[in-house]
C-alpha positions in Angstrom: -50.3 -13.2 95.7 -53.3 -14.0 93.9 -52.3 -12.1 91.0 -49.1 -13.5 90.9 -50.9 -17.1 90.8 -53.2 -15.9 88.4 -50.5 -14.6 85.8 -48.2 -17.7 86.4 -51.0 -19.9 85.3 -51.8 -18.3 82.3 -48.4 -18.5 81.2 -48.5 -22.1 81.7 -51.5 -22.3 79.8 -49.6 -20.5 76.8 -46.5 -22.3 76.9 -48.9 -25.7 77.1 -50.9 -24.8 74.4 -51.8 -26.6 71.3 -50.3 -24.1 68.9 -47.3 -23.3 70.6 -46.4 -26.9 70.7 -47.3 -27.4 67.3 -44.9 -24.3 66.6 -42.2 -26.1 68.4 -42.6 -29.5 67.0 -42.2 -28.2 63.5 -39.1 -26.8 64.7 -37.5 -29.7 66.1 -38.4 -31.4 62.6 -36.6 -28.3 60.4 -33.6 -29.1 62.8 -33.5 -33.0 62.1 -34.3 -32.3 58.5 -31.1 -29.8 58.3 -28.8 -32.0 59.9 -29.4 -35.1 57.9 -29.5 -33.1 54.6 -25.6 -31.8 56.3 -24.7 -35.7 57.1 -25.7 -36.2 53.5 -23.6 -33.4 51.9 -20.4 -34.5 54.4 -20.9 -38.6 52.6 -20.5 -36.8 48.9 -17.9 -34.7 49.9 -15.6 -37.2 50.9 -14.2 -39.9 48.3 -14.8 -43.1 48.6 -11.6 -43.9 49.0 -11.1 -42.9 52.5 -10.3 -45.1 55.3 -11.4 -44.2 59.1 -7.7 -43.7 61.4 -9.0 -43.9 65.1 -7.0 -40.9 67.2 -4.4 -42.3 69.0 -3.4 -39.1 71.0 -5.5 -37.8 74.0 -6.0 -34.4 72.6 -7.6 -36.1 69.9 -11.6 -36.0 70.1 -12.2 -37.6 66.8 -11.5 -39.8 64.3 -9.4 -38.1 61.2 -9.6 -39.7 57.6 -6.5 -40.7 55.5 -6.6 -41.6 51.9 -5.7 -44.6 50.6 -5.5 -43.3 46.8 -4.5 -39.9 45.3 -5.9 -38.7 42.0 -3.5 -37.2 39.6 -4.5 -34.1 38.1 -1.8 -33.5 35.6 -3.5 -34.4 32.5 -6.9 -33.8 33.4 -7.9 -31.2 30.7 -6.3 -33.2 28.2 -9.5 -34.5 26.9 -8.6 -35.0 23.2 -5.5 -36.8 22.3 -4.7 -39.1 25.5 -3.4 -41.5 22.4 -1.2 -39.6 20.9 0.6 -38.4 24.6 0.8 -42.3 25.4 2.6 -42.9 22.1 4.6 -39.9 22.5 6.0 -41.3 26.3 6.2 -44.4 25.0 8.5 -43.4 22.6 10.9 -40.8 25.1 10.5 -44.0 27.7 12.1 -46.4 25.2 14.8 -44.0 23.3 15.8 -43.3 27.4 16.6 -46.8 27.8 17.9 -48.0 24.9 20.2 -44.7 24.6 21.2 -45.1 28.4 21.6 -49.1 27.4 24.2 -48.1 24.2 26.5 -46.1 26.7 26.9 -49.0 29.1 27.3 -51.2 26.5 30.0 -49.0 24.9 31.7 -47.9 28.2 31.8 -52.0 29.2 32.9 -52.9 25.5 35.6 -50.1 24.6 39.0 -50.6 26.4 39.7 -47.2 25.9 36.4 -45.8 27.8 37.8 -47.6 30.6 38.6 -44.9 32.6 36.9 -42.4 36.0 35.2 -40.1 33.5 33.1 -42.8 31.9 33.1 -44.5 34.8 30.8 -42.3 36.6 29.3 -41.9 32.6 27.8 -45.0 33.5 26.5 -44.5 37.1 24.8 -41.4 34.9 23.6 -43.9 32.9 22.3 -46.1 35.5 20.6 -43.1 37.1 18.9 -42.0 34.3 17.1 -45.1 33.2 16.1 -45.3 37.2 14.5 -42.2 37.2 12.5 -43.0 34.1 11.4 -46.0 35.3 10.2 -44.7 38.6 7.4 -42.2 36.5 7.0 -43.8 33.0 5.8 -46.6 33.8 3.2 -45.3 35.9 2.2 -42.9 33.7 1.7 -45.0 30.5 -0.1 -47.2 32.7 -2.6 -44.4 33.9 -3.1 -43.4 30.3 -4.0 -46.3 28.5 -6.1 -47.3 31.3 -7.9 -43.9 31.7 -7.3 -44.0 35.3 -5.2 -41.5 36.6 -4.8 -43.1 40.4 -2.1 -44.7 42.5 -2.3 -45.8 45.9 -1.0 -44.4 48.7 2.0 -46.7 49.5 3.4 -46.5 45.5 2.9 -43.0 45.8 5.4 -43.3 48.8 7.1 -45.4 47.0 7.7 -43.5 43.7 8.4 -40.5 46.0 11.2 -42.3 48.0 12.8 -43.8 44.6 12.3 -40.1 42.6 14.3 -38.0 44.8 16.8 -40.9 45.7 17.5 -40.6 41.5 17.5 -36.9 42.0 19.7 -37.0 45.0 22.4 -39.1 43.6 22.4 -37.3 40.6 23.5 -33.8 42.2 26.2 -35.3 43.4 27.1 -37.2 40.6 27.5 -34.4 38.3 29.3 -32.7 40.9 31.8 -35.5 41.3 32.3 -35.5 37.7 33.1 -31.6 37.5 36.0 -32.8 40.6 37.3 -35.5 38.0 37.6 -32.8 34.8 39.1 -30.5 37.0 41.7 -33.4 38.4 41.7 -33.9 34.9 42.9 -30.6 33.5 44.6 -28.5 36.1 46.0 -31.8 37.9 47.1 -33.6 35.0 50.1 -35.4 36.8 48.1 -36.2 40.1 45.1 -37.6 37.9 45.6 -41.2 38.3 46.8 -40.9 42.2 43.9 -38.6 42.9 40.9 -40.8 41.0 42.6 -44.5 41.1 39.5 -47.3 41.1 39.1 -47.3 45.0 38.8 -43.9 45.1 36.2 -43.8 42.1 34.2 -46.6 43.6 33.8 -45.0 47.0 32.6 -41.7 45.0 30.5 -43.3 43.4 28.6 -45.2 46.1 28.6 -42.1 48.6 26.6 -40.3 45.3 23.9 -43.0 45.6 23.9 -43.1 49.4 23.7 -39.8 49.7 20.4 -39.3 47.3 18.9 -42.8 49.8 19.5 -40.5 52.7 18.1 -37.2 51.7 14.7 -39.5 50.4 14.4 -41.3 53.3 14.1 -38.4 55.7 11.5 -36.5 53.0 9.6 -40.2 52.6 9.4 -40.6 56.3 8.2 -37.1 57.3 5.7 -37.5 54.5 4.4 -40.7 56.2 3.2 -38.3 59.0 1.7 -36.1 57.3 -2.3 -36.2 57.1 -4.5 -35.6 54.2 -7.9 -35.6 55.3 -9.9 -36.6 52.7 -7.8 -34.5 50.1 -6.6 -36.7 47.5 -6.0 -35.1 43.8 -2.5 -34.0 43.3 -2.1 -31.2 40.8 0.8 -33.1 39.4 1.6 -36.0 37.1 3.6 -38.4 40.0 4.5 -38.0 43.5 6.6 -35.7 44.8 7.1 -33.7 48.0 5.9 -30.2 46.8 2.5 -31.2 45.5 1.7 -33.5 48.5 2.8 -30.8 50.9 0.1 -28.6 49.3 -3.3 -31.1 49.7 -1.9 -31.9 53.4 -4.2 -31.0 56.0 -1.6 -31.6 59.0 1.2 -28.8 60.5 3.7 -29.3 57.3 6.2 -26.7 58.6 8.9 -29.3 59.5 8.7 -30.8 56.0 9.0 -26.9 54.5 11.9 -26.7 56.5 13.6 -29.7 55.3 12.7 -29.2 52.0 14.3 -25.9 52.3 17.3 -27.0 53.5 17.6 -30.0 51.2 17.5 -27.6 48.6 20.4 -25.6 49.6 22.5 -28.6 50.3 21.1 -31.6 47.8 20.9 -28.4 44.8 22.7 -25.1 45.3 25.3 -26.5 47.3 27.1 -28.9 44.6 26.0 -26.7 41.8 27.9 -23.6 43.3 30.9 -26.4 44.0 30.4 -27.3 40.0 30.3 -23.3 39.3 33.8 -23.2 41.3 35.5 -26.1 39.6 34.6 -25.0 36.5 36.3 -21.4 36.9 39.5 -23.1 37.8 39.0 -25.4 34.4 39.2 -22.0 32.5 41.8 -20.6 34.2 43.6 -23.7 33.6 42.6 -23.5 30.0 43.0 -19.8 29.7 46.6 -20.2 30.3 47.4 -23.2 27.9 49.5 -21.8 24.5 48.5 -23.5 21.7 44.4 -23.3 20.7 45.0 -26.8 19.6 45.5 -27.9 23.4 42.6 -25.2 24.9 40.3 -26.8 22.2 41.0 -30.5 23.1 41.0 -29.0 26.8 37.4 -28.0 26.9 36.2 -30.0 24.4 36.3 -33.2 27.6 34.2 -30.8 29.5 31.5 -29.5 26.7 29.0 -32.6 27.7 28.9 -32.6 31.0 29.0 -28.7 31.3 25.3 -29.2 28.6 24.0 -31.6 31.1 24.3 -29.7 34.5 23.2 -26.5 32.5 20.1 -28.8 31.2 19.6 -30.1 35.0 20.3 -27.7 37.4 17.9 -25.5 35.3 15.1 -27.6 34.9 15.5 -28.2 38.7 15.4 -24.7 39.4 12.6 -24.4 37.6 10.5 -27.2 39.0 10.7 -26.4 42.8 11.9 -22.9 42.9 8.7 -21.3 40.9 6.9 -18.7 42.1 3.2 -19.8 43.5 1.5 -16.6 42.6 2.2 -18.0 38.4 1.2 -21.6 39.0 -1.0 -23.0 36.8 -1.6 -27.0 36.5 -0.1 -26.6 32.2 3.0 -25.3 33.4 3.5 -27.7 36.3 2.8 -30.8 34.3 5.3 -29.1 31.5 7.9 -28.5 33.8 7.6 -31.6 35.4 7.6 -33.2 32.2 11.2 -31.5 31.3 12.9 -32.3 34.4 12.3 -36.1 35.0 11.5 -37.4 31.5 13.1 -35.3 28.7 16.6 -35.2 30.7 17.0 -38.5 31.3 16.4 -38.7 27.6 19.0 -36.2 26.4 21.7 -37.2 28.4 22.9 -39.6 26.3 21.9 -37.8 22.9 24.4 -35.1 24.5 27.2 -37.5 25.0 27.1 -39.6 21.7 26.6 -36.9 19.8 29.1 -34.0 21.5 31.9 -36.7 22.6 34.5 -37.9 20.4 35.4 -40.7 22.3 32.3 -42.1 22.8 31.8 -41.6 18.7 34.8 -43.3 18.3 34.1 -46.1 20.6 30.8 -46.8 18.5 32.7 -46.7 15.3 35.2 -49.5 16.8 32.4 -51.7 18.1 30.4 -51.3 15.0 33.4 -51.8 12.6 34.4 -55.3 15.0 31.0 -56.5 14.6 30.9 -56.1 11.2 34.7 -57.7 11.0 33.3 -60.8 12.8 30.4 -61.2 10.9 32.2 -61.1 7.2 35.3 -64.0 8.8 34.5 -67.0 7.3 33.6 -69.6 9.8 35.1 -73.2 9.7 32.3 -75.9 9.8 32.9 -78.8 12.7 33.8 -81.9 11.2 36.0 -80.2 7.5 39.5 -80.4 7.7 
């Protein structure tokens, strides 16, 4: 028993002792030290931009971070030259709406453009100068300002508005394949089969149809958290690239992105493939290559444009991720929603006869109005 006294108080005296706790206090102070420097490291990390969300769930022990701001990335390494890409969007912003502009005008103007093809011309028309509107902008914006940012609800906002333009568009151009093949191999049911009514409820399930599919990618978005992650390896806002810096459970939005993209895309372009077939077995079977010319020569335009779209769609969101790099993004992303919008009407003015025609006849009255003398008020 005494022993067992005697050895318990000398470990006492050892734990108690000067140098022991001086070991141990010098501990304690590495510890603090360390997790201060850590506090310190988590403040850098973390953008200023953030905003504290207090959990609302009860599995939720903490608070999460959502951004307020993203960061685009897309021009990022263009370090030289910021001038010269501002001019050169500037310049395909403008020829987008002023070439967009000179087809409404014309389709308005010209009696004889006054028909369901040109009618939905237009609605292409309208679309395009919306879908460069929703990006330009925003971009020139960024550029001459040096500031490639936008907050969090444009950035919903652009994304709601971008794939509402994209949307409609699909089914646009699939509605006008339906009119050329009324057109061709149902010449005498044309005007019974796409009479006004008709057109106009076409034409306004094409734009509901795009406000649908964006509301239910906008509003899953809405949900989705970021965490602190805000640069976008893009040049605006879209679902794809937001997906990738979201921190939440993103496998509901995959899926609907998935699915959007076999109904919104390959569904009306396989419904453009199979009215087309029927247009060249239609025009297969005409006699004369006068009529097969003057047949297909209705359809050349559009056929350019759905080529032009479909592909650059394809190649926007079906890429494969193991090839991704931000220059190829940012270029295909370029092509699809700002050089289209552009060429759409360069493609129609240029490969249509009518609308050529209908310029020549607006341009030759103009001219005709100008050179009639005008009487003065007051001269007999």
């Amino acid at each position: 028993m005494a022993n067992y006294c005697n050895s318990t108080i000398k470990d006492k005296d050892s734990f108690g002792s000067e140098p022991a706790l001086a070991q141990r206090g010098e501990e304690n102070r590495e510890s603090v030290r360390n997790l201060w420097s850590l506090q310190a490291e988590v403040r850098n990390v973390l953008p200023c931009t953030e905003r504290k969300v207090a959990a609302t769930g009860p599995m939720d022990g903490a608070n999460q971070t959502q951004v307020t701001e993203f960061v685009f990335l897309g021009f990022s390494r263009v370090l030289q030259g910021q001038a010269f890409v501002f001019l050169a969007f500037l310049v395909i912003y403008l020829v987008t709406l002023l070439g967009n502009c000179l087809i409404l005008t014309l389709i308005v103007l010209d009696p004889q453009l006054h028909s369901p093809m040109y009618f939905f011309l237009g609605h292409l028309s309208i679309l395009d100068m919306c879908y460069s509107s929703v990006t330009l902008p925003k971009i020139l914006a960024n550029l001459r300002h040096q500031r490639e940012t936008i907050s969090y609800q444009e950035c919903m906002a652009q994304m709601f508005f971008l794939m509402t333009c994209a949307g409609a568009e699909c089914a646009l151009l699939t509605i006008m394949a339906f009119d050329r093949y009324v057109a061709i191999c149902k010449p005498l049911h044309y005007t019974r089969i796409m009479s006004r009514g008709i057109c106009i409820l076409l034409a306004l399930a094409s734009w509901l149809w795009g406000i649908l599919d964006s509301a239910i990618h906008t509003s899953l978005a809405t949900d989705v958290s970021f965490c602190g992650a805000n640069q976008i390896h893009h040049i605006f806002c879209d679902v794809p690239p937001l997906l990738k810096i979201a921190c939440s459970d993103t496998y509901v939005n995959e899926i609907t992105l998935h699915l959007a993209s076999i109904f919104m895309g390959l569904s009306p372009f396989v419904l453009i493939i199979i009215s087309y077939l029927y247009i060249l077995l239609a025009i297969l079977r005409i006699c004369s290559n006068t009529g097969r010319r003057k047949a297909f020569s209705t359809c050349t335009s559009h056929l350019v444009v759905v080529t032009i779209y479909f592909g650059m769609a394809n190649l926007n969101y079906n890429r494969p991720s193991s090839g991704y790099s931000l220059e190829v993004d940012t270029l295909v992303s370029t092509l699809y929603c700002i050089l289209t919008p552009m060429l759409n009407p360069l493609i129609y003015s240029l490969r249509n006869q009518d609308v050529r025609g209908a310029l020549r006849r607006t341009l030759r009255h103009h001219e005709k109005d100008n050179a009639s003398p005008r009487t003065q008020p007051g001269v007999d």
